[in-house]
C-alpha positions in Angstrom: 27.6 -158.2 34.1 29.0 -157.9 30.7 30.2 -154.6 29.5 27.9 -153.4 26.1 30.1 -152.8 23.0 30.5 -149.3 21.6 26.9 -148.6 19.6 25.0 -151.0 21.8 22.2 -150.2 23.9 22.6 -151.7 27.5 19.3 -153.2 28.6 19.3 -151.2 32.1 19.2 -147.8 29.9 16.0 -146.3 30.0 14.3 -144.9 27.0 11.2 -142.2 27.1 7.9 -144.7 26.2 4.3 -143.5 26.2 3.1 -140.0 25.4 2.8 -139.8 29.3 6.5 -140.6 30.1 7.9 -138.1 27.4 5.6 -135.5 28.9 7.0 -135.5 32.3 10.4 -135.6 31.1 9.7 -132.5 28.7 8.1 -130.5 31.3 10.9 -131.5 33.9 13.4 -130.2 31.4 11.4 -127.3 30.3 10.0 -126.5 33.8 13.7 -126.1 35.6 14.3 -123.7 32.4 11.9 -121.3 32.7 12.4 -121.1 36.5 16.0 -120.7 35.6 15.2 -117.8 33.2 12.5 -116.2 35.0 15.1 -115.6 37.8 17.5 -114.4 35.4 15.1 -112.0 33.4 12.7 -110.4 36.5 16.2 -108.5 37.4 15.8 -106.6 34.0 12.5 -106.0 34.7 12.4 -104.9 37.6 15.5 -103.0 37.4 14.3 -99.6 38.1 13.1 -100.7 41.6 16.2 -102.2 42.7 18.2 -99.1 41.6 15.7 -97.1 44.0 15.7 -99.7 46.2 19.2 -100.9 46.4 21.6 -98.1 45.3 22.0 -94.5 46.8 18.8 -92.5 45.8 20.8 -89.3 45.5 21.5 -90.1 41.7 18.6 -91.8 40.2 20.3 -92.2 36.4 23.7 -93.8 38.3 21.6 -96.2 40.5 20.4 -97.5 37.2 23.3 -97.6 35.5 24.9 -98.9 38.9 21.9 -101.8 38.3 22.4 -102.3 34.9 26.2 -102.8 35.2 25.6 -105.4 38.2 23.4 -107.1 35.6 26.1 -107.3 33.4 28.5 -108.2 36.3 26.7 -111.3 36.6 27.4 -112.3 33.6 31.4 -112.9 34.1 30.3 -115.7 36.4 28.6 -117.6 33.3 31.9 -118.7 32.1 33.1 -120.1 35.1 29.6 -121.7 35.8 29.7 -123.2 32.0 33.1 -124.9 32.9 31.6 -126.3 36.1 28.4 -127.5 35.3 29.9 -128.5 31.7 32.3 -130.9 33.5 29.7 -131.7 36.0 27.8 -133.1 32.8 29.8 -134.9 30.7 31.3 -136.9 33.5 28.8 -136.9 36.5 25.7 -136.7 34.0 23.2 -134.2 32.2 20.6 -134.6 34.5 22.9 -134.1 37.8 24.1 -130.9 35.9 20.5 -129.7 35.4 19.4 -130.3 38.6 22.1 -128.2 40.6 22.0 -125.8 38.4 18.1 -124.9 39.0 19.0 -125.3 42.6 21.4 -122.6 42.8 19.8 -120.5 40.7 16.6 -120.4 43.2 19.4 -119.3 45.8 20.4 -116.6 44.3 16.8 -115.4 43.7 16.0 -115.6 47.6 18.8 -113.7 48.3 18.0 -111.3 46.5 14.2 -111.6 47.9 15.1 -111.1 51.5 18.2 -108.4 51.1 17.4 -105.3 53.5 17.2 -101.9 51.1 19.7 -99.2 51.1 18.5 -97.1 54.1 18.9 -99.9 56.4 22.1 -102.0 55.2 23.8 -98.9 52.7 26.2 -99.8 50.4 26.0 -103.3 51.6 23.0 -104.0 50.2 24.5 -102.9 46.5 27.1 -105.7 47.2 24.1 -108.5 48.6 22.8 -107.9 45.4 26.3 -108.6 43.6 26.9 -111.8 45.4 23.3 -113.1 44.4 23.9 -111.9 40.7 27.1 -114.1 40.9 25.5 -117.0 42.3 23.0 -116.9 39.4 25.4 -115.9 37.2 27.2 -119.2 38.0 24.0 -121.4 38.0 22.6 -120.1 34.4 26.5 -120.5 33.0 25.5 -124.2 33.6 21.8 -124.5 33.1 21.3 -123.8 28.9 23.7 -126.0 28.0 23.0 -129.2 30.6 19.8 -128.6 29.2 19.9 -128.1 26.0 22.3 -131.3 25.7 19.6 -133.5 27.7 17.6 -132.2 25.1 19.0 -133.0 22.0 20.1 -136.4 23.3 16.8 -137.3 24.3 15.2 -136.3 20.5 14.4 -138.2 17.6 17.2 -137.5 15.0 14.1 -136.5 12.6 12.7 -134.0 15.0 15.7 -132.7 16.8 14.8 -128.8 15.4 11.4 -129.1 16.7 11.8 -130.5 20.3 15.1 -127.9 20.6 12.1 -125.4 20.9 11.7 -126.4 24.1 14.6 -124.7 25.4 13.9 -121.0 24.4 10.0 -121.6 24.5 10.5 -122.5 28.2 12.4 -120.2 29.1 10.2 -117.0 27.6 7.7 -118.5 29.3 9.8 -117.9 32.7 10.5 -114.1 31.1 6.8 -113.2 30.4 5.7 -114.6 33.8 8.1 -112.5 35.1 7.0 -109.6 32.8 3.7 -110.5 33.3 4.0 -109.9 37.4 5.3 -106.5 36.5 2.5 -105.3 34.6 -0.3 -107.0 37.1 1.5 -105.5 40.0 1.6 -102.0 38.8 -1.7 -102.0 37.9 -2.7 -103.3 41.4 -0.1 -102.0 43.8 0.4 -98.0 44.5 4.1 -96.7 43.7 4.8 -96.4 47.1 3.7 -100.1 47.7 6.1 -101.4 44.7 8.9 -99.9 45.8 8.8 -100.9 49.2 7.7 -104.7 48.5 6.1 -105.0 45.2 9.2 -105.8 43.0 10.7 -108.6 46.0 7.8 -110.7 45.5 9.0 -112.3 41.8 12.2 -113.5 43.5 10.6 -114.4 46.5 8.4 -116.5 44.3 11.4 -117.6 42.2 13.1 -119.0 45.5 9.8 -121.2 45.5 9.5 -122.1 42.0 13.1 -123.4 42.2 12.4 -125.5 44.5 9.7 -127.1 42.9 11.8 -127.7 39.6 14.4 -128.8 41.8 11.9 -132.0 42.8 10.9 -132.5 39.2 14.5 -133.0 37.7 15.5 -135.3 40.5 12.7 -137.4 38.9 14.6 -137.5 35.6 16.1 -140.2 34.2 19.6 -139.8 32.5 20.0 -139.8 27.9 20.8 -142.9 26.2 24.1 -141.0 24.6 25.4 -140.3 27.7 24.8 -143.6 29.7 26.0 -145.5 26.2 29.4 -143.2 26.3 30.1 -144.2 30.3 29.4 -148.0 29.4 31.9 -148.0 26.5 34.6 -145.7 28.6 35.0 -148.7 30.7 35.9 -151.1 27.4 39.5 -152.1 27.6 39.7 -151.7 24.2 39.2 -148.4 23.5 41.6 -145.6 23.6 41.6 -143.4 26.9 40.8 -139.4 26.5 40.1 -136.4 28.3 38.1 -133.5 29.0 40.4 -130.9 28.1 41.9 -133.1 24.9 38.6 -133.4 23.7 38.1 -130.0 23.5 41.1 -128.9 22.0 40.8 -131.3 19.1 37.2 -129.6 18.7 37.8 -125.7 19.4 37.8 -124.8 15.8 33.8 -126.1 16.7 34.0 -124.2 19.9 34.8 -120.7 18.1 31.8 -121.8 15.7 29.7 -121.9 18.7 31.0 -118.0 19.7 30.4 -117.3 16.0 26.7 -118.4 15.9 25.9 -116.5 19.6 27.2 -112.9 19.5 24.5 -111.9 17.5 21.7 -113.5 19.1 22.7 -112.9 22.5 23.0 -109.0 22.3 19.5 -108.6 20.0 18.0 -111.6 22.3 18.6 -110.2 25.4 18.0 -106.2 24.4 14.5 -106.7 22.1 13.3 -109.5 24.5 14.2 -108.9 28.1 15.7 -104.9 28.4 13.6 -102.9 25.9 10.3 -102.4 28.4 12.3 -101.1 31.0 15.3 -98.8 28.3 11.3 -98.0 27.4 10.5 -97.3 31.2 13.7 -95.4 32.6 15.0 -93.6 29.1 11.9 -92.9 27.0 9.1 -92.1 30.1 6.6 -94.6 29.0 4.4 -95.8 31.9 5.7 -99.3 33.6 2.4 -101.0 33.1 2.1 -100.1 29.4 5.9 -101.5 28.4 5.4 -104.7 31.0 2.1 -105.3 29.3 4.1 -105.0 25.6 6.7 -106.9 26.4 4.3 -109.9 28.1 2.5 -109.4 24.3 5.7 -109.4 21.9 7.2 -112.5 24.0 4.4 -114.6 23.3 5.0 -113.7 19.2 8.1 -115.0 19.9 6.7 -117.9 21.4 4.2 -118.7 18.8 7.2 -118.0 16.2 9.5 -121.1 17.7 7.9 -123.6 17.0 7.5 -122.6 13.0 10.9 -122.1 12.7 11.8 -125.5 14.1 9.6 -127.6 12.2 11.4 -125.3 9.0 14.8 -126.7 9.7 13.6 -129.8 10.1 12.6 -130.1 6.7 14.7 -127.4 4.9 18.1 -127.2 7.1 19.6 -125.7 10.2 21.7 -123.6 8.0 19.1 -121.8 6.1 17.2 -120.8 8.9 20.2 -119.4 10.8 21.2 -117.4 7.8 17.7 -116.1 7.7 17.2 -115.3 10.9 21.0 -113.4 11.5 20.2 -111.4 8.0 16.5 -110.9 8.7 17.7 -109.1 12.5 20.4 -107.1 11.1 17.9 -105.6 8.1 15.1 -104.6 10.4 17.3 -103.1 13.7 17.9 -99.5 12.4 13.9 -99.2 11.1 12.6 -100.9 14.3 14.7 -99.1 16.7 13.5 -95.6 15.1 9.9 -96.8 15.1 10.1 -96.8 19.3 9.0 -93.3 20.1 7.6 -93.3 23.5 3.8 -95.1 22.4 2.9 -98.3 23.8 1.8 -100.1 20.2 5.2 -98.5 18.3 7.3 -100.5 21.0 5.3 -103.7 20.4 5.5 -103.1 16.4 9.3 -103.1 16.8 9.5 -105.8 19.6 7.2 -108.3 17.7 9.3 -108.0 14.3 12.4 -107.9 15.8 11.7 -111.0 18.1 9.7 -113.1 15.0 13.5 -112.7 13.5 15.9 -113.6 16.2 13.5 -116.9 17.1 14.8 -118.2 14.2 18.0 -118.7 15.2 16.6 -119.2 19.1 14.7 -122.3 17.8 17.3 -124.1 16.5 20.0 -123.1 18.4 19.9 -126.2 20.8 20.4 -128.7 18.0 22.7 -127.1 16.3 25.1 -126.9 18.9 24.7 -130.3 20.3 25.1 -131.5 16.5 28.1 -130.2 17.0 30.3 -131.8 19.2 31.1 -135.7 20.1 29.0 -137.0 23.4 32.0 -136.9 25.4 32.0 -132.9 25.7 28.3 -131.9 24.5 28.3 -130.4 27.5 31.1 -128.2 27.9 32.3 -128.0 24.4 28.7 -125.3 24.1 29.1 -124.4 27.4 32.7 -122.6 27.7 32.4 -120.6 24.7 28.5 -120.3 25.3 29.0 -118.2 28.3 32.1 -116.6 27.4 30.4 -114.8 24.6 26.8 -114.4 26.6 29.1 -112.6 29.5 31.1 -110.3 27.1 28.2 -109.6 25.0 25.0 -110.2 26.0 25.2 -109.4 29.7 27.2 -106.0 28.6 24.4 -105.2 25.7 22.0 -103.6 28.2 24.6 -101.5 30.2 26.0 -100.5 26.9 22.4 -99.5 25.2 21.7 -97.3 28.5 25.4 -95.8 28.8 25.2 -94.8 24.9 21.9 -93.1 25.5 23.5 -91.1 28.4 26.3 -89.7 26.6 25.4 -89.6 23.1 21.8 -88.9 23.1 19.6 -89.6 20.1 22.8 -90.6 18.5 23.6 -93.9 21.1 20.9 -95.6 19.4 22.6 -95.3 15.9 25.9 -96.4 17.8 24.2 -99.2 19.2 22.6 -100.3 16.2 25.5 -100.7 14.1 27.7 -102.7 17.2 24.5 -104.8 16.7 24.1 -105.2 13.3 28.0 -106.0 13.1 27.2 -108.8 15.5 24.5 -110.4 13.6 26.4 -110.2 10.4 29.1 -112.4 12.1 26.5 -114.8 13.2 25.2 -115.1 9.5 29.0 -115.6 8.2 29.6 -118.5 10.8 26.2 -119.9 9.9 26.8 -120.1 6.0 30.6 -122.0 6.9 28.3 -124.8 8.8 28.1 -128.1 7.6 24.8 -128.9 7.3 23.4 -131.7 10.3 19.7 -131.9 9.8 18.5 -135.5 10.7 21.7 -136.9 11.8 22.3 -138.7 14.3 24.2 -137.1 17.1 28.1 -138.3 17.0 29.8 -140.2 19.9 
């Protein structure tokens, strides 16, 4: 069989035809992505149950904190998942990547699902729930950017802001399920039932839903980009890299990709996934009343995606990103003081805050994966990626809850400023960006 040349397109790879066929490959990519994030996000919201649960009951504000920091614990296995899976997809394939990652992921959830509380197991059951964090930790280190990169290859050049959607759209879809569990079960279950097998039913579910997506990406086919790129490695006639070459010719593009996250990470994962249950355990608001407003301020988010991605389309990624970074850091001091205990002040300051950051959510995918050359799209996002999710995103909602303990009113001002700091950098690395709308991605 004769070898194609670099650019061609070898007549065994398989393109997306027919409405039908890119249907089933955007709801296998999106499917394994909320499932991926729902596991990730029900341990926010149902932290106050696992502290409770889980954790000594002697000191209820350090078995949350306890919980919170594990939830920030898992987050130091993102790197070291991002390297894996990021090799595991630029030399195995996307679509290999993807599909462990989901897998392991649905692991972690189970184990977490079937742990024995602290009465019967005692501290052991604190370090269950550690290992579990880290095998999740490992799998969602993996899972954005495998996907995100299958993604983007698998776009029309045109449309590549649009269909990047997917990726956060999917995966609040996996958060507000989750949410929206919480609020259904609190309505419908006593206190008592809740905390002694209420809040092990999401991840017992998750386990489930896993396995499901696990089925679906097996079904995949792999991108054109990458199965062009492992054709021409095997021509004679061009030169011979490597993984780690590669990426040090491109880490002044990596630290862009650190640049563009710290501010979305902390404000993404505080306003969209921790506020209902900061709301919850600091403020005294009902559970059902903060699960029911966050299930309503993630679907504004939601809605807000798509807009944003059709906008970069047409006017530029860099625009949007500067928008969005900007818009976040303007509105965080106002919206954080507008959350004052009431149900309808903590969706007012949710839904802003969230119509913001899903600027730069939207768009995120592409502009990453515009990025770097097709031989490490993968881990060229996903080493920096999760480096900066595990220092500052998995550490924002330990942080928010620890400032509030010691400072008071005033660890909301603290935190507001580290955030607004954050987002400014975002906007400053966004403004250097050379502008990639409509290209085609680079090999």
């Amino acid at each position: 069989m004769n070898t194609p040349r670099l650019g061609e397109v070898s007549p065994a790879i398989h393109r997306p035809n027919g409405r039908k066929e890119l249907r089933k490959t955007l709801f296998g990519i999106g499917a394994g992505n909320a499932v991926e994030w729902f596991d990730w996000a029900i341990y926010a919201t149902f932290a106050p149950y696992i502290a409770r649960n889980l954790f000594s009951p002697q000191d209820a504000t350090s078995a949350f904190l306890a919980t919170m920091a594990i939830f920030a614990v898992g987050f130091i296995a993102r790197p070291v998942g991002g390297v894996l899976f990021g090799v595991i997809g630029d030399r195995v394939g996307r679509k290999t990547s993807m599909t462990l990652a989901v897998g392991l992921a649905a692991f972690g959830s189970l184990i977490i699902a079937v742990t024995p509380g602290f009465a019967v197991m005692g501290v052991f059951a604190s370090i269950m729930l550690l290992i579990a964090r880290l095998i999740q930790g490992l799998a969602h280190g993996g899972e954005l950017p495998s996907a995100q990169t299958y993604l983007a290859e698998m776009a029309p050049a045109p449309q590549r802001g649009l269909y990047s959607t997917l990726i956060y759209f999917s995966g609040t879809a996996g958060i507000v399920f989750g949410t929206l569990l919480g609020a259904i079960f609190t309505l419908v279950l006593t206190n008592e039932q809740m905390d002694s097998f209420g809040w092990r039913i999401p991840f017992a579910l998750g386990a489930l839903f896993g396995l499901y997506a696990l089925v679906m990406r097996t079904r995949l086919k792999e991108t054109v980009q990458f199965t062009e790129h492992k054709h021409a490695e095997t021509d004679s006639r061009r030169p011979k890299t490597s993984l780690i070459k590669d990426f040090m010719a491109n880490r002044a593009k990596a630290l862009q990709v650190i640049g563009l996250t710290v501010g979305l990470t902390v404000v993404y994962y505080i306003w969209s996934v921790a506020t209902p249950a900061h709301a919850i355990s600091t403020l005294g608001m009902e559970p059902s009343e903060a699960l029911w407003v966050g299930v309503g301020a993630n679907l504004v988010f939601m809605i807000a995606l798509p807009f944003w991605g059709k906008l970069s389309d047409r006017i530029g990624r860099r625009p949007v990103l500067i928008i969005s970074s900007i818009g976040a850091a303007v509105m965080q001091f106002p919206m954080t003081f507008v959350v004052r205990g009431e149900w309808w002040q903590l969706f007012i300051a949710m839904a802003v805050m969230l119509i913001f950051i899903s600027g730069s959510a939207a768009i995120m995918p592409a502009v990453y994966a515009e990025l770097f050359p097709t031989s490490i799209r993968t881990i060229g996002v996903a080493a920096p990626y999760a480096l900066c999710v595990a220092l500052f995103g998995g550490t924002a909602a330990y942080l928010q809850a620890a400032l509030d303990s010691w400072l008071g009113d005033q660890g909301s001002v603290v935190f507001s400023i580290y955030s607004i700091v954050l987002l400014l950098i975002s906007a400053a690395t966004a403004s250097a960006l050379a502008e990639s709308r409509g290209k085609e991605l680079t090999d």
